[in-house]
C-alpha positions as CSV (number, residue, x, y, z in Angstrom):
1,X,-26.7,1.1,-9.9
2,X,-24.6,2.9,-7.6
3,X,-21.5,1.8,-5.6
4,X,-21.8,0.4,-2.0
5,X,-20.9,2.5,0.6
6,X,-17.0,1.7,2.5
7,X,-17.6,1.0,5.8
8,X,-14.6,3.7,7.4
9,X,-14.9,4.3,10.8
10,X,-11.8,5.7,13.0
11,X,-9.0,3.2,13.5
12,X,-10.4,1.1,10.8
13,X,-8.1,-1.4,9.1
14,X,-8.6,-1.8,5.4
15,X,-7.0,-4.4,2.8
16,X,-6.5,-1.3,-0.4
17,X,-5.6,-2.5,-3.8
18,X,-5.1,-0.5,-6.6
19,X,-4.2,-1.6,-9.9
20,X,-3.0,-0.4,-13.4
21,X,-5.8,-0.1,-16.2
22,X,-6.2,-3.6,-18.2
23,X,-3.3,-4.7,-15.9
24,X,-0.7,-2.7,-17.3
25,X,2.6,-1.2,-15.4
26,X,2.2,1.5,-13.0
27,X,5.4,1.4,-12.3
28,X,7.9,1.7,-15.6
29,X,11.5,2.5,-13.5
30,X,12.3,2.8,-10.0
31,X,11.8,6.5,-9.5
32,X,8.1,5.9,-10.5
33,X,8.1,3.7,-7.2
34,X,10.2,6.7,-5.5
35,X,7.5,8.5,-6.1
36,X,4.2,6.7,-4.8
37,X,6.3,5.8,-1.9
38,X,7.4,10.1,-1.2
39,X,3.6,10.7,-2.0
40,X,2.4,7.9,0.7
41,X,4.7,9.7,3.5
42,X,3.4,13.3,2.2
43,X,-0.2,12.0,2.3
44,X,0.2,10.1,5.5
45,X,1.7,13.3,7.6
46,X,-1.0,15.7,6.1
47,X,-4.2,13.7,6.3
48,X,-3.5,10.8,8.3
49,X,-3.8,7.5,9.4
50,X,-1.2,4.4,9.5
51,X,0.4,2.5,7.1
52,X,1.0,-1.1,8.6
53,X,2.2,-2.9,5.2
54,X,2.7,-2.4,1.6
55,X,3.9,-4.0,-1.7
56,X,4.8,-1.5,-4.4
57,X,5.0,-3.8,-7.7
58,X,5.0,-3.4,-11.6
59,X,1.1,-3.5,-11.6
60,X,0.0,-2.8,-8.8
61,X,-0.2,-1.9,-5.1
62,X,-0.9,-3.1,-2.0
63,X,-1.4,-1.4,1.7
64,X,-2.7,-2.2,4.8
65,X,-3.9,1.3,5.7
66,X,-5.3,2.4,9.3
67,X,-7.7,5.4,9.2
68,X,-7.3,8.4,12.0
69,X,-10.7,9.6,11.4
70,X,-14.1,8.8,9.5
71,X,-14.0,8.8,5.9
72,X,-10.6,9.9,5.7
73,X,-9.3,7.0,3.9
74,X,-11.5,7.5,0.5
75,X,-9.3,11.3,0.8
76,X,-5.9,9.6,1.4
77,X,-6.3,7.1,-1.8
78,X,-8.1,9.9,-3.6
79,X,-5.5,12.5,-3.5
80,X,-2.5,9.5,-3.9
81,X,-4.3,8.3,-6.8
82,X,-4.8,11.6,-9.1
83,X,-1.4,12.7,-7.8
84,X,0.5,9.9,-8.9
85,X,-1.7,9.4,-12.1
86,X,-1.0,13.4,-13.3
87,X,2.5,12.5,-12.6
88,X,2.5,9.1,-14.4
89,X,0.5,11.3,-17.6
90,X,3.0,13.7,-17.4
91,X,6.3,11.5,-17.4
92,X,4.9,9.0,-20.0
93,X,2.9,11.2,-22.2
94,X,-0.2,8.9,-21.3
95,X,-3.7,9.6,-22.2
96,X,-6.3,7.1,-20.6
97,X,-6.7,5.7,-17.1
98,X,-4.2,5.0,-15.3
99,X,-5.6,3.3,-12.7
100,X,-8.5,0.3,-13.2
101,X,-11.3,1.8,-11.7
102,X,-11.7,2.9,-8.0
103,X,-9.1,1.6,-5.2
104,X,-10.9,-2.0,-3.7
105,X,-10.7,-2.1,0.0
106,X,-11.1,-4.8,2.5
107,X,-12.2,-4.3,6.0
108,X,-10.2,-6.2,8.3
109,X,-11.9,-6.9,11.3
110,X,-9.7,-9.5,12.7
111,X,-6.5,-9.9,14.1
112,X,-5.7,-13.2,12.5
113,X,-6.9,-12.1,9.0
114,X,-4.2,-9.0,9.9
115,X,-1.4,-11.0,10.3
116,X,-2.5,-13.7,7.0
117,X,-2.5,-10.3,5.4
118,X,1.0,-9.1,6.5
119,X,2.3,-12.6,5.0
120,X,0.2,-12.1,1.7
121,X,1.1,-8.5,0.8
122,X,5.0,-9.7,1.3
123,X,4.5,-12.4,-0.5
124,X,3.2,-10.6,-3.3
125,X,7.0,-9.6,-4.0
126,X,8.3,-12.7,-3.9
127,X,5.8,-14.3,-6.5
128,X,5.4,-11.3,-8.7
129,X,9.1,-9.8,-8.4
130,X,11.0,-13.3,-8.5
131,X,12.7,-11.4,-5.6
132,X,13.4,-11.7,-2.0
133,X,12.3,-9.3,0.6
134,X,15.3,-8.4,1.6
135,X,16.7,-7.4,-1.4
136,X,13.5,-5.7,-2.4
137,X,13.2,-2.2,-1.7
138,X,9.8,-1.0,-2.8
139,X,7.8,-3.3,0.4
140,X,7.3,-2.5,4.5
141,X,9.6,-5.3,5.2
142,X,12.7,-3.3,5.6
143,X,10.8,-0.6,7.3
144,X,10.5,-2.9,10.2
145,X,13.7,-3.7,11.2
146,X,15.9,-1.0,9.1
147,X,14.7,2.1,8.9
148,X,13.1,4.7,11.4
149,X,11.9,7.7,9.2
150,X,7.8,7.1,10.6
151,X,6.7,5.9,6.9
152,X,5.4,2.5,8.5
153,X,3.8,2.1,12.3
154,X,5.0,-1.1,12.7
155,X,4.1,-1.8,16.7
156,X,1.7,-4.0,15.4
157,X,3.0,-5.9,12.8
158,X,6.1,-7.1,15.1
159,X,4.1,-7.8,17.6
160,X,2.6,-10.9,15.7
161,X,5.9,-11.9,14.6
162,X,8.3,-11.5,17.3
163,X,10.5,-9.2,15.4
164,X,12.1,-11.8,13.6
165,X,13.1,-11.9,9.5
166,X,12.1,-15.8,9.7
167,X,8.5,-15.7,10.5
168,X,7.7,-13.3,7.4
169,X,8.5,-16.1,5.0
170,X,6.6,-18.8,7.3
């Protein structure tokens, strides 16, 4: 049977999940989270598109990803993916899949389902890390009040939360 077609369309929002194979770590040390997060800003300035959110954790990943053209988001997770896998092989010695089979990704056609996303993804630290947000450094929430370096387009995410730490934990 073969796989359903993503529905991508320019300035499509999607939900993208990937996760480790059988649900193991991705993510062994910090500098493996370095390094999705240095590969996300390479892949963002050479294909494109917008990332609006993401959780980097042990086993997994999440990002709300905007697309700048048609069909370019199955590129962008495509060349993240094998890049970061050859480096995970490489570090770790690995043989296998790294990853549990293809990225999933939600459309998100709405803007309140946007902003109960924004809430989950961040969440996702806090229940899986046993951390806050602000002392985690491997999620978006930072990038929207600290830093400026162009890794996150945040316009849109404050926007629905009046630029205010409070209403991410709400």
């Amino acid at each position: 049977m073969a796989r359903p077609l993503r529905i991508d369309f320019e300035q499509a929002i999607h939900h993208v999940m990937i996760r480790g194979n059988n649900k193991y770590p991705i993510f062994s040390e910090d500098a493996d989270k370095d390094k999705i997060l240095s590969l996300l800003n390479y892949y963002l300035k050479n294909i494109g598109g917008l990332l609006h959110c993401f959780a980097i954790l042990d086993n997994h990943v999440h990002l709300l990803y905007e697309t700048s053209n048609q069909n370019n988001m199955s590129k962008f997770m495509h060349r993240l993916n094998t890049t970061y896998a050859e480096y995970f092989k490489k570090k770790y010695d690995f043989v296998g899949h790294v990853f549990q089979g293809r990225f999933k990704s939600i459309l998100v056609d709405k803007d309140t389902y946007y902003m109960v996303l924004i809430k989950y993804i961040l969440r996702n630290v806090i229940d899986n890390c046993k951390d806050t947000l602000e002392n985690y450094k491997w999620s978006s929430f930072h990038y929207y009040f600290n830093k400026t370096d162009g890794l996150i387009y945040k316009n849109k995410v404050l926007s629905f939360f009046d630029n205010s730490y409070e209403e991410f934990h709400r």
